[in-house]
N, CA, C, O and CB atoms as a CASP TS submission, in Angstrom:
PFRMAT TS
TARGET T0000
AUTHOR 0000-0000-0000
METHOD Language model
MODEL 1
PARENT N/A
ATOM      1  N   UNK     1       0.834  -1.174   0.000  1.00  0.00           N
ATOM      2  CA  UNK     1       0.000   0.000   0.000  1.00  0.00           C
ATOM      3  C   UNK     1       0.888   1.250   0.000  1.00  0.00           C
ATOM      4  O   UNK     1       2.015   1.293   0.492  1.00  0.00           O
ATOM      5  CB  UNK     1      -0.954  -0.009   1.215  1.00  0.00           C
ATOM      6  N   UNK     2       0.281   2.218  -0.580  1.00  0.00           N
ATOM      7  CA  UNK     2       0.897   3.559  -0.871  1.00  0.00           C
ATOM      8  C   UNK     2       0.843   4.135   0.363  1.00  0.00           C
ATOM      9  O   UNK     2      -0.110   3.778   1.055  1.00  0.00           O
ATOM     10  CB  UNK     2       0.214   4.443  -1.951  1.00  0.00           C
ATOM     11  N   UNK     3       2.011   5.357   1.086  1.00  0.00           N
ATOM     12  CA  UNK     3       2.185   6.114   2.105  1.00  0.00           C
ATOM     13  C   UNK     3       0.824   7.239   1.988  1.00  0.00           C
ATOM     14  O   UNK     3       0.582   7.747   0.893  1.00  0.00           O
ATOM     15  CB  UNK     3       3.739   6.733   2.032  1.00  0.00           C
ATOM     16  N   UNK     4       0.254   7.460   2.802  1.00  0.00           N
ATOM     17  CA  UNK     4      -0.547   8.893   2.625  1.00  0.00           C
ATOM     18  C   UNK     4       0.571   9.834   2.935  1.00  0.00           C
ATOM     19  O   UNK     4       1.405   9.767   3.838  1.00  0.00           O
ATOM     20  CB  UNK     4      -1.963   9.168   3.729  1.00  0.00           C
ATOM     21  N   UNK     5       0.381  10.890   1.819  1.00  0.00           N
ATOM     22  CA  UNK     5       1.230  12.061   2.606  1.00  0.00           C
ATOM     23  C   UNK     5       0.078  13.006   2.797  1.00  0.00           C
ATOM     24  O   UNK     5      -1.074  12.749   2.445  1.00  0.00           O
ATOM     25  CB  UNK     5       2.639  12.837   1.697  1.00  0.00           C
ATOM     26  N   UNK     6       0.454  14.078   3.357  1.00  0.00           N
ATOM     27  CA  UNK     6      -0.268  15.326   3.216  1.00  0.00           C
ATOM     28  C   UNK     6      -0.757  16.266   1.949  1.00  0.00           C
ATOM     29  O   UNK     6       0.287  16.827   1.617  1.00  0.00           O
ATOM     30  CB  UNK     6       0.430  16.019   3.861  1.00  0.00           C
ATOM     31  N   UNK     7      -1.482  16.586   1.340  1.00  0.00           N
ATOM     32  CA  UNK     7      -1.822  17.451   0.022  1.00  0.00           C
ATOM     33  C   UNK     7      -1.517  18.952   0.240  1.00  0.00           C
ATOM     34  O   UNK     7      -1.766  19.911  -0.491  1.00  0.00           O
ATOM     35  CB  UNK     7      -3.443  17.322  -0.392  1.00  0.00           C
ATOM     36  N   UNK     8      -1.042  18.905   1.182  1.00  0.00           N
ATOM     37  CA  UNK     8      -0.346  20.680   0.487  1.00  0.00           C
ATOM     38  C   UNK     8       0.563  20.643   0.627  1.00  0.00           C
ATOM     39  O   UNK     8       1.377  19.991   1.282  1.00  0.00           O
ATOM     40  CB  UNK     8      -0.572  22.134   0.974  1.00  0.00           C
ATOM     41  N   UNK     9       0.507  21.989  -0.534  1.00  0.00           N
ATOM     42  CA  UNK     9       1.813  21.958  -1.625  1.00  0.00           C
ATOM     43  C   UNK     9       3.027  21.910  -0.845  1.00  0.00           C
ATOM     44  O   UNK     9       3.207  22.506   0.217  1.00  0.00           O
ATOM     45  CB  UNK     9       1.944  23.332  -2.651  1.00  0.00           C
ATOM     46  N   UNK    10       4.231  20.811  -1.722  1.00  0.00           N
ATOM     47  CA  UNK    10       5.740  20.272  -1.173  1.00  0.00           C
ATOM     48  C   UNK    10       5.662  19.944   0.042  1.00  0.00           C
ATOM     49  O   UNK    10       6.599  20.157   0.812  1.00  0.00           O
ATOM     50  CB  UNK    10       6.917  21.236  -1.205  1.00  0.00           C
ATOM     51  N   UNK    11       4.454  19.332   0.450  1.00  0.00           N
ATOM     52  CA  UNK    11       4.847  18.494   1.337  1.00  0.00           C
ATOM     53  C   UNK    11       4.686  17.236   1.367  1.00  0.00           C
ATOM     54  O   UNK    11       3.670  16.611   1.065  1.00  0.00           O
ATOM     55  CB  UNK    11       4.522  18.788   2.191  1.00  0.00           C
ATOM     56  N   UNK    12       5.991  16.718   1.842  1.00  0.00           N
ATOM     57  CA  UNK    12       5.714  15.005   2.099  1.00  0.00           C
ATOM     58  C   UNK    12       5.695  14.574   2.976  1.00  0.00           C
ATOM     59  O   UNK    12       6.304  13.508   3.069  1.00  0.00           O
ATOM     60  CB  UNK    12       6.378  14.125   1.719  1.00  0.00           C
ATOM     61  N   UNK    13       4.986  15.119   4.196  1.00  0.00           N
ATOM     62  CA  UNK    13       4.513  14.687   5.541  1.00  0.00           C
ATOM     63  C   UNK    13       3.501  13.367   5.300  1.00  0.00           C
ATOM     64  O   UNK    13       2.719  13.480   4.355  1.00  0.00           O
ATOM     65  CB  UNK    13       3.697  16.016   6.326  1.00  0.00           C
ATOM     66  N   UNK    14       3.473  12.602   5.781  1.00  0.00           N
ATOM     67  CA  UNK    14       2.732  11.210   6.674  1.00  0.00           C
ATOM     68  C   UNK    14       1.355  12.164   6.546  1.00  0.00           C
ATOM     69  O   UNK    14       1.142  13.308   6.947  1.00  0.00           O
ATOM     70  CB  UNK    14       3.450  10.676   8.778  1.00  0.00           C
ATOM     71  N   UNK    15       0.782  11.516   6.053  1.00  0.00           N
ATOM     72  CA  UNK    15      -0.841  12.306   6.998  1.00  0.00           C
ATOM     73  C   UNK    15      -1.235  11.637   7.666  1.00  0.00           C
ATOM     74  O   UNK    15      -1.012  10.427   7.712  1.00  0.00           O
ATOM     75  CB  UNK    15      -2.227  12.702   6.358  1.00  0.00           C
ATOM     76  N   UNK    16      -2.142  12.478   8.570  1.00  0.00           N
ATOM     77  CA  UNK    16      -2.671  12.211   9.956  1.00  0.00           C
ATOM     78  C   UNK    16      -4.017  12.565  10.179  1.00  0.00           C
ATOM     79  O   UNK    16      -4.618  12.375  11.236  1.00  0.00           O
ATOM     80  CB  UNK    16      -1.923  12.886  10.941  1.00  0.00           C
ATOM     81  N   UNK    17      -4.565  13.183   8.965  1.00  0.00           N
ATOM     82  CA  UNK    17      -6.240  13.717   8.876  1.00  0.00           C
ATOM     83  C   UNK    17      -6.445  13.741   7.991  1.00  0.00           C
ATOM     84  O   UNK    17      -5.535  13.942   7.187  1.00  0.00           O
ATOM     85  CB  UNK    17      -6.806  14.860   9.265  1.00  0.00           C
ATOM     86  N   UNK    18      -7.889  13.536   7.512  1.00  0.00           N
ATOM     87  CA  UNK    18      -8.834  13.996   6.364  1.00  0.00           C
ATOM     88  C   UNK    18      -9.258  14.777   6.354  1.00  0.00           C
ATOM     89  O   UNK    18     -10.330  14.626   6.941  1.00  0.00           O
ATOM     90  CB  UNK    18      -9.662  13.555   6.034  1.00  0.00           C
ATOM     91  N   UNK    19      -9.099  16.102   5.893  1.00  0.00           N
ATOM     92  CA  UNK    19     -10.104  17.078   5.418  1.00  0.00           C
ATOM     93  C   UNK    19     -11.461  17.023   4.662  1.00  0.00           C
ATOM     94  O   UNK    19     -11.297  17.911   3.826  1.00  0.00           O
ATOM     95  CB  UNK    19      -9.495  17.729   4.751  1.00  0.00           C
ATOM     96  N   UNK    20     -12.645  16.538   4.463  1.00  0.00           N
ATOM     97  CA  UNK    20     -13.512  15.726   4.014  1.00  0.00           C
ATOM     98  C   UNK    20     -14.493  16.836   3.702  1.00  0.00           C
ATOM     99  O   UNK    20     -14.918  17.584   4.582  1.00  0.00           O
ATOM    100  CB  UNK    20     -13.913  14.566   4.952  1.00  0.00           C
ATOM    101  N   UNK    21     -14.878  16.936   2.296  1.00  0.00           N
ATOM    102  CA  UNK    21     -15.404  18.403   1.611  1.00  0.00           C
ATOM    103  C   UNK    21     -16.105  17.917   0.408  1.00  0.00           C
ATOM    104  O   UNK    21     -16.160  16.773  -0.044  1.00  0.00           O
ATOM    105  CB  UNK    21     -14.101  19.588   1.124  1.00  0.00           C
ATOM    106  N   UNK    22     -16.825  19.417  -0.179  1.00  0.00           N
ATOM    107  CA  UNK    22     -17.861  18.977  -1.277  1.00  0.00           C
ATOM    108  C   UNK    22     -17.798  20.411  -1.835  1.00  0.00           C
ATOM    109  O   UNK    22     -17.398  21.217  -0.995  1.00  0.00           O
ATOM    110  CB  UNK    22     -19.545  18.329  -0.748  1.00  0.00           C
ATOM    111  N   UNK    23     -18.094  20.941  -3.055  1.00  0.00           N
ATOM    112  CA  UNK    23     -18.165  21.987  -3.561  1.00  0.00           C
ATOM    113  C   UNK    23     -19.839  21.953  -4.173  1.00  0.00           C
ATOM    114  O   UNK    23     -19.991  21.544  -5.325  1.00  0.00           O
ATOM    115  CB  UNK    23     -16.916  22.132  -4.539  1.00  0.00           C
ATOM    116  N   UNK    24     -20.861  22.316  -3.508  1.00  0.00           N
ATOM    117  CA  UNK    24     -21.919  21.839  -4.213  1.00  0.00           C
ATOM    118  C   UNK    24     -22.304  22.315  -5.301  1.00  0.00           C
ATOM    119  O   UNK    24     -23.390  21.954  -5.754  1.00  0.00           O
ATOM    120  CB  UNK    24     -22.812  21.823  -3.625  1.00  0.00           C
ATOM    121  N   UNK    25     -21.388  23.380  -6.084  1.00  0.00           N
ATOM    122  CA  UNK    25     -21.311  23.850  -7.271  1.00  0.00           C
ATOM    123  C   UNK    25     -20.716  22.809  -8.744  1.00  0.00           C
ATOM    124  O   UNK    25     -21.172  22.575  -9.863  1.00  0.00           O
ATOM    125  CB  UNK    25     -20.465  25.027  -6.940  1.00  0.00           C
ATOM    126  N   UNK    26     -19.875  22.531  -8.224  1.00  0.00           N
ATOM    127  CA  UNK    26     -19.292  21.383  -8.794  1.00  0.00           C
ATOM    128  C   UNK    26     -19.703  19.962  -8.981  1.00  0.00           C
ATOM    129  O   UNK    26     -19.998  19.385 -10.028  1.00  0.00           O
ATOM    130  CB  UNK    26     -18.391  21.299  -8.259  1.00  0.00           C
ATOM    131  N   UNK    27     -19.663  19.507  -7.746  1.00  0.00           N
ATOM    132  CA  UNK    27     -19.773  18.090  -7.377  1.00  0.00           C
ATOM    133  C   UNK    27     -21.381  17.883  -7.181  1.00  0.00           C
ATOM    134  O   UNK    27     -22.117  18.846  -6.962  1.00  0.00           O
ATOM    135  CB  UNK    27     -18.849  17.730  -5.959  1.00  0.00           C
ATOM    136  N   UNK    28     -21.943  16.314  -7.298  1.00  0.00           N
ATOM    137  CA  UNK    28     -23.044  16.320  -6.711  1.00  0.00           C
ATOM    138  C   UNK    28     -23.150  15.994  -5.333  1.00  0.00           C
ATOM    139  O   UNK    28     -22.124  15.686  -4.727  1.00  0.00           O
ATOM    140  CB  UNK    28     -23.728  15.651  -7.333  1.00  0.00           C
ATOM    141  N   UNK    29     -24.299  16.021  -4.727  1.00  0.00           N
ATOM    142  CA  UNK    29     -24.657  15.753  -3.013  1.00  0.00           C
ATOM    143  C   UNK    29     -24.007  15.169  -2.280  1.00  0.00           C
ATOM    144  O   UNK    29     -23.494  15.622  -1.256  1.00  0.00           O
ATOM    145  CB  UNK    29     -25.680  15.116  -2.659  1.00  0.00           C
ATOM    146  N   UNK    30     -23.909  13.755  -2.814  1.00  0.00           N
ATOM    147  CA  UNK    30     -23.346  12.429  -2.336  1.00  0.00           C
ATOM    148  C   UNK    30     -21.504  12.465  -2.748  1.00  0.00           C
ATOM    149  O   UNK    30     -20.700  11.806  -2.089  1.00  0.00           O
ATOM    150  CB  UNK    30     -24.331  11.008  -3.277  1.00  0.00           C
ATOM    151  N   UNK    31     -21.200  13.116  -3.618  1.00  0.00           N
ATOM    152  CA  UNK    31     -19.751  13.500  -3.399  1.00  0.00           C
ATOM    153  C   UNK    31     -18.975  13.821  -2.398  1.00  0.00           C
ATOM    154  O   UNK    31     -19.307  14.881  -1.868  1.00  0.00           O
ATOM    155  CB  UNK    31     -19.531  14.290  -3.914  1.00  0.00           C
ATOM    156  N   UNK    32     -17.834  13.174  -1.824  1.00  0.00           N
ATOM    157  CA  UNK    32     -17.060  13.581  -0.417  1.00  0.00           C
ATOM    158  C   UNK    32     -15.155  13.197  -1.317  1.00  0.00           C
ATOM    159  O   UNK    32     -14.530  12.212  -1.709  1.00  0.00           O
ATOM    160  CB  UNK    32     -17.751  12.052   1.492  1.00  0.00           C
ATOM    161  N   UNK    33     -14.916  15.043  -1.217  1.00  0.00           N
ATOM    162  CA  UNK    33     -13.983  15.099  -2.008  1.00  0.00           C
ATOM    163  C   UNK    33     -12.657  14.919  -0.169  1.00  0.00           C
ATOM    164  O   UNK    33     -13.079  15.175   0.958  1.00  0.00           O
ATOM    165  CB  UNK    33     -14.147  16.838  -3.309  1.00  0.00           C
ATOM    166  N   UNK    34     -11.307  14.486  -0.444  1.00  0.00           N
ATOM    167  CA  UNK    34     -10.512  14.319   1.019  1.00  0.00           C
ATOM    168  C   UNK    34      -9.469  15.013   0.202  1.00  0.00           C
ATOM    169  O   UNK    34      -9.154  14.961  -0.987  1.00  0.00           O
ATOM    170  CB  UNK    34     -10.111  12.582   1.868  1.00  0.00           C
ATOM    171  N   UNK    35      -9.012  15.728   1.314  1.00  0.00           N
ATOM    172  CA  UNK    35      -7.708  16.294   1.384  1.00  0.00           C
ATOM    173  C   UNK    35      -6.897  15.700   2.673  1.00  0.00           C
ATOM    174  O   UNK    35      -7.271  15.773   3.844  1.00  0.00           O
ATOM    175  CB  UNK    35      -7.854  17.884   1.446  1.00  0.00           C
ATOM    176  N   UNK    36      -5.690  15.091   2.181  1.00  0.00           N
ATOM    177  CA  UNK    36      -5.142  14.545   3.635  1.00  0.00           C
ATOM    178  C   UNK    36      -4.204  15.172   4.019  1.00  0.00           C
ATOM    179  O   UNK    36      -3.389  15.557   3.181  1.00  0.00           O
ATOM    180  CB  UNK    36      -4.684  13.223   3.755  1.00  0.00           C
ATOM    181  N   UNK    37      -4.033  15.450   5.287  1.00  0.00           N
ATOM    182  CA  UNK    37      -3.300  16.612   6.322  1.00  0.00           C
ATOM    183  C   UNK    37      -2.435  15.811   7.577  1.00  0.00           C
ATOM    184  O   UNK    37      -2.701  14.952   8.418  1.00  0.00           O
ATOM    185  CB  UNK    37      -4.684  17.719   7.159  1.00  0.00           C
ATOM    186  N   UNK    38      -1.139  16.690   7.151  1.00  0.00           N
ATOM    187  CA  UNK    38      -0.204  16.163   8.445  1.00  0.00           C
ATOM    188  C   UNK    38      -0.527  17.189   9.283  1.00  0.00           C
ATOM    189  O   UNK    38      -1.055  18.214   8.853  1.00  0.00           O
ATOM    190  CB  UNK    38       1.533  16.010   8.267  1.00  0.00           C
ATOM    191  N   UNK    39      -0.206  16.985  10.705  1.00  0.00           N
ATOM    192  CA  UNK    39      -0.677  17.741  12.044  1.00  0.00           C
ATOM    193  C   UNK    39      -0.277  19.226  11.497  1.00  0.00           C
ATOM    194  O   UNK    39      -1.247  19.983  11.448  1.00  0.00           O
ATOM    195  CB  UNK    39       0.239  17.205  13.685  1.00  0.00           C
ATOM    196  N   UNK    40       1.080  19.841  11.036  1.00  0.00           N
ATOM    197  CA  UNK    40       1.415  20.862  10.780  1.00  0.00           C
ATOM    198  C   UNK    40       0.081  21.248   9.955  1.00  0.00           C
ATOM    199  O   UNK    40      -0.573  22.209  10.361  1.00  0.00           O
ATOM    200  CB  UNK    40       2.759  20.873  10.210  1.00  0.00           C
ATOM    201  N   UNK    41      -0.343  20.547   8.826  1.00  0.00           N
ATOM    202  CA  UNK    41      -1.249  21.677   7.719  1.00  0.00           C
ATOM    203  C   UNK    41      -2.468  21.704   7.885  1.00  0.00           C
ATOM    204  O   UNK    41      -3.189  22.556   7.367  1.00  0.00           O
ATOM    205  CB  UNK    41      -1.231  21.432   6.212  1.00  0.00           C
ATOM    206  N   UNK    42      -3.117  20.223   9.072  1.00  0.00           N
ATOM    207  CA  UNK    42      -4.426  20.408   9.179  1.00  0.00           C
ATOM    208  C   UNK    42      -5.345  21.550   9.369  1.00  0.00           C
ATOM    209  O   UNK    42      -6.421  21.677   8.784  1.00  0.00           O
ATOM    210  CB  UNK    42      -4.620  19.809   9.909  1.00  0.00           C
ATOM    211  N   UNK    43      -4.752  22.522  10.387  1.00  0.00           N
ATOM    212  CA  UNK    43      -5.844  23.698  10.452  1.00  0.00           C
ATOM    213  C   UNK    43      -5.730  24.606   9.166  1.00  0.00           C
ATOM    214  O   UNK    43      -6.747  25.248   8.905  1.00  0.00           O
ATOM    215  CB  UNK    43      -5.610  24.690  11.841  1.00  0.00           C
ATOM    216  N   UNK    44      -4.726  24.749   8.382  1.00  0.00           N
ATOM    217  CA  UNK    44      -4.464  25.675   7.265  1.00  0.00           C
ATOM    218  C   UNK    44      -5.885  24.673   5.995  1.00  0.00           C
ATOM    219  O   UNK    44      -6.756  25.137   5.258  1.00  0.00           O
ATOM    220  CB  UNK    44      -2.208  25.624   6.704  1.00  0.00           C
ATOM    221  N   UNK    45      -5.599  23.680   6.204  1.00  0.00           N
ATOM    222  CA  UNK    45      -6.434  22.992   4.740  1.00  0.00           C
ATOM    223  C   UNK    45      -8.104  22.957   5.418  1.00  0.00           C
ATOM    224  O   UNK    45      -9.148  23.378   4.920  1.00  0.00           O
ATOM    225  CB  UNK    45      -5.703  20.866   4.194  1.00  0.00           C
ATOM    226  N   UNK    46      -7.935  22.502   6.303  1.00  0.00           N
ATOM    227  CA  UNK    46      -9.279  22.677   7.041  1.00  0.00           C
ATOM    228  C   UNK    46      -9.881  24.105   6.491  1.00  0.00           C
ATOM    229  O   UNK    46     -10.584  24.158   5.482  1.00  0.00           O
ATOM    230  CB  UNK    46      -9.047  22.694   8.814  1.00  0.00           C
ATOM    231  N   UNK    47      -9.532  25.227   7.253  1.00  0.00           N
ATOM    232  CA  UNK    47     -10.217  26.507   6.955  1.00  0.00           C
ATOM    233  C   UNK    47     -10.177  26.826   5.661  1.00  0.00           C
ATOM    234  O   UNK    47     -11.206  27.176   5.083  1.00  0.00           O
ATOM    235  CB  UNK    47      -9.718  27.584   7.643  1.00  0.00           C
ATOM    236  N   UNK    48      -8.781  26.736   4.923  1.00  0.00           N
ATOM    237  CA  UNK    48      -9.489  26.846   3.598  1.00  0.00           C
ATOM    238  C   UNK    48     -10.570  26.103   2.589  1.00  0.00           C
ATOM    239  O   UNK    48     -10.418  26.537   1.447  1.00  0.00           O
ATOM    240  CB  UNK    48      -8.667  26.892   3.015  1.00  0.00           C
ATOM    241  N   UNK    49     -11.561  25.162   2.673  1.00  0.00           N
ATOM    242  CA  UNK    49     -12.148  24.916   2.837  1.00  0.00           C
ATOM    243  C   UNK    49     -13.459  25.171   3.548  1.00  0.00           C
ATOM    244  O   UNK    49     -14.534  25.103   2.952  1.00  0.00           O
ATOM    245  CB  UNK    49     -11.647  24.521   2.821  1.00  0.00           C
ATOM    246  N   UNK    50     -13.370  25.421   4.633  1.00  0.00           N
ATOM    247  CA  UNK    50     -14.302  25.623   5.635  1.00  0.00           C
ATOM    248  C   UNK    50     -14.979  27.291   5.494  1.00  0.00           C
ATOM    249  O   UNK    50     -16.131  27.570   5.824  1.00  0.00           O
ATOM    250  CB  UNK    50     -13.476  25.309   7.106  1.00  0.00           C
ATOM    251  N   UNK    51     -13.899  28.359   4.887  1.00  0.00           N
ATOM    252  CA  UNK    51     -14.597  29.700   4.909  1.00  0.00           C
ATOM    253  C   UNK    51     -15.263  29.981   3.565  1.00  0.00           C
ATOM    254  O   UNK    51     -15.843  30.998   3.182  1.00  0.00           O
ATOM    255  CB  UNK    51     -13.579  30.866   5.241  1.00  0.00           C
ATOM    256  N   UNK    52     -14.969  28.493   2.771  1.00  0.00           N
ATOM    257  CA  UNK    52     -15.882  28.327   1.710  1.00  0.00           C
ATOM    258  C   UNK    52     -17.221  27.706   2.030  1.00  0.00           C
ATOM    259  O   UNK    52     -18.133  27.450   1.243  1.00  0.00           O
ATOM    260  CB  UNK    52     -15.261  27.570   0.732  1.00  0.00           C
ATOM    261  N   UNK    53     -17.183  27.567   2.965  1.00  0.00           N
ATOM    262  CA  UNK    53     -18.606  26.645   3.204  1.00  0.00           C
ATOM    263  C   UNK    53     -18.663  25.173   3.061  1.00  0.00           C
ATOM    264  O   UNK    53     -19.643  24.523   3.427  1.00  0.00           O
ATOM    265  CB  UNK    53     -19.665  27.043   2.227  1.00  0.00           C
ATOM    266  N   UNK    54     -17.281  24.492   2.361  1.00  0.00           N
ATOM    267  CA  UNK    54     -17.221  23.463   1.689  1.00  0.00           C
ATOM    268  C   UNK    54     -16.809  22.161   2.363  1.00  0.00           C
ATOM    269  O   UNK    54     -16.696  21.101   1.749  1.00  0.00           O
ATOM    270  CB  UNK    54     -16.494  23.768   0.742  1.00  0.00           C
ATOM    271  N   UNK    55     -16.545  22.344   3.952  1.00  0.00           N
ATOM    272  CA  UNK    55     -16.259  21.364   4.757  1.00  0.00           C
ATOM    273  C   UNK    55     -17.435  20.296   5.372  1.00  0.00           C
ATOM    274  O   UNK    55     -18.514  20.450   5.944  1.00  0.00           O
ATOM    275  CB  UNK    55     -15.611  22.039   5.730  1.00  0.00           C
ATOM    276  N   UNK    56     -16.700  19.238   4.975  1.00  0.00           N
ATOM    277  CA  UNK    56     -18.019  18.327   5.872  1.00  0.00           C
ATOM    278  C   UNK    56     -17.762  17.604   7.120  1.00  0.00           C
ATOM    279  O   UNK    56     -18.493  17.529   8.107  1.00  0.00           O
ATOM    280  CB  UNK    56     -18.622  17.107   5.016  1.00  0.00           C
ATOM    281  N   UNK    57     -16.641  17.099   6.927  1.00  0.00           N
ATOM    282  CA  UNK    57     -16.077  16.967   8.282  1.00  0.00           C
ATOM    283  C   UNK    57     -14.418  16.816   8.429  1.00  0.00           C
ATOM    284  O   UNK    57     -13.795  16.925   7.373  1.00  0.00           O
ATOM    285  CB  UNK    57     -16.761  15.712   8.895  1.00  0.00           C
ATOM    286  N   UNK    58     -13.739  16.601   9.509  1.00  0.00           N
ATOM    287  CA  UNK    58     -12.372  16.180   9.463  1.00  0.00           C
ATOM    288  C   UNK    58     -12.154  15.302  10.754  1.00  0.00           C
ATOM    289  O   UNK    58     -12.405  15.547  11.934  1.00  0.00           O
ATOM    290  CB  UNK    58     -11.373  17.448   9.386  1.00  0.00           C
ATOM    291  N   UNK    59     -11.652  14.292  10.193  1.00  0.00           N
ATOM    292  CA  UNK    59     -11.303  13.000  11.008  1.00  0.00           C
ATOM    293  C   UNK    59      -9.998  12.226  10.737  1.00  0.00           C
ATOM    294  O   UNK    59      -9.413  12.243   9.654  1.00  0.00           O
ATOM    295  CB  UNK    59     -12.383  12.010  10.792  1.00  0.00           C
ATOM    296  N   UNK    60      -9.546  11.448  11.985  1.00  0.00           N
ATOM    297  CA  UNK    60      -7.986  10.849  11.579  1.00  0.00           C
ATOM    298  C   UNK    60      -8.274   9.756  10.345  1.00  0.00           C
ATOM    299  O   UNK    60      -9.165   8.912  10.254  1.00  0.00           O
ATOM    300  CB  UNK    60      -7.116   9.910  13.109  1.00  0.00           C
ATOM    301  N   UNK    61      -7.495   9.994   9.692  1.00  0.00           N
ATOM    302  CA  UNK    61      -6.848   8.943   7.818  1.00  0.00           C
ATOM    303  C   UNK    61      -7.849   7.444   8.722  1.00  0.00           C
ATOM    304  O   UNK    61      -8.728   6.747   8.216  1.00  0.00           O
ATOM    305  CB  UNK    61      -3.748   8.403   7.443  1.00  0.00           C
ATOM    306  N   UNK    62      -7.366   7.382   9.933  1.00  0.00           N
ATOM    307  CA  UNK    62      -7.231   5.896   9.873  1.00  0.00           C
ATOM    308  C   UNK    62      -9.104   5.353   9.897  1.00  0.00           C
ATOM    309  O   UNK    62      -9.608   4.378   9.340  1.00  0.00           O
ATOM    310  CB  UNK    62      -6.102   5.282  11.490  1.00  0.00           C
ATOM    311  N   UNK    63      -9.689   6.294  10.660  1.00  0.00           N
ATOM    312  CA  UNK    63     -10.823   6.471   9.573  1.00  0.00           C
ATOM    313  C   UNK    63     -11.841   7.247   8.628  1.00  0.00           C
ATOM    314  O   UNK    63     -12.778   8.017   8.838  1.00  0.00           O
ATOM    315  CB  UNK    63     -11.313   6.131   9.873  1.00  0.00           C
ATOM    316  N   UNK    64     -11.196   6.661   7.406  1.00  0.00           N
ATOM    317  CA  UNK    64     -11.212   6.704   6.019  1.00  0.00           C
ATOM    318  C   UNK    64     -12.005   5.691   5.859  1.00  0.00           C
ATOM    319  O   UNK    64     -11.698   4.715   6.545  1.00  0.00           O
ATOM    320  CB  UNK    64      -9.970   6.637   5.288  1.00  0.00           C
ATOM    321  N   UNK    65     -13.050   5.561   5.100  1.00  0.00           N
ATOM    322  CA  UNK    65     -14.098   4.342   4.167  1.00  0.00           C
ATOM    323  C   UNK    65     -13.028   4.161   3.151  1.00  0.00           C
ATOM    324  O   UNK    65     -12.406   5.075   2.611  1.00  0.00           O
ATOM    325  CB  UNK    65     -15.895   4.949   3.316  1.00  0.00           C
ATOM    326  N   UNK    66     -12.839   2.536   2.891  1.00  0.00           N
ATOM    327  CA  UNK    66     -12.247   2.447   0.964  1.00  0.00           C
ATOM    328  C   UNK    66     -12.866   3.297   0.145  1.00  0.00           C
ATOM    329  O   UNK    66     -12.396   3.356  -0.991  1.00  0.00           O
ATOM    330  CB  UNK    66     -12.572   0.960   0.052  1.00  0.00           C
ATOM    331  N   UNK    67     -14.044   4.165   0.460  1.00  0.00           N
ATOM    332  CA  UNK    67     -14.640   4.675  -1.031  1.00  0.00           C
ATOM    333  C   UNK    67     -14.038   6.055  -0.712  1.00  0.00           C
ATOM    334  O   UNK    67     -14.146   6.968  -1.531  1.00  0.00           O
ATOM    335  CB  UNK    67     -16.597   4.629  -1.392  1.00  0.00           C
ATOM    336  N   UNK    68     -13.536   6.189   0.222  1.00  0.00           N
ATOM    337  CA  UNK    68     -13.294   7.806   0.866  1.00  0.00           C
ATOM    338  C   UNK    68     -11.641   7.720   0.105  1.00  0.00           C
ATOM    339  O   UNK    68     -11.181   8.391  -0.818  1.00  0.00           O
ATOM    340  CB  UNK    68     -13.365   8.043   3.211  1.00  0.00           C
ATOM    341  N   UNK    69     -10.892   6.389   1.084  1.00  0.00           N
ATOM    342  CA  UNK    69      -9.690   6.689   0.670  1.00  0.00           C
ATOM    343  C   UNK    69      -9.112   5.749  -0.561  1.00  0.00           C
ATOM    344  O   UNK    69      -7.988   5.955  -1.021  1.00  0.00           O
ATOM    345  CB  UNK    69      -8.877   6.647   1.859  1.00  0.00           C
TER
END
């Protein structure tokens, strides 16, 4: 199995959270888009997200659904 790292940019931190989001402009209802976050970037990816309105929840990687991760 592949390492999770973190999704923001140049980093190759381990992740340690899901950022778990939807753009309901974009995506449909049932869409749950993840951004995964090492401890350093979680609150930065979180809010960006979140002052969009676009957060649904954030929880540790380890649970992740297979359809999530």
């Amino acid at each position: 199995m592949t390492p999770l790292v973190c999704s923001a940019r140049a980093c190759r931190a381990p992740a340690e959270w899901a950022v778990v989001w939807n753009n309901p402009k974009v995506h449909h209802a049932g869409r749950r888009k993840v951004w995964l976050a090492c401890a350093e970037h979680q609150e930065q990816l979180t809010t960006f997200v979140q002052v969009r309105g676009f957060l649904l929840e954030v929880k540790p990687v380890s649970a992740l659904t297979p359809e999530e991760g």
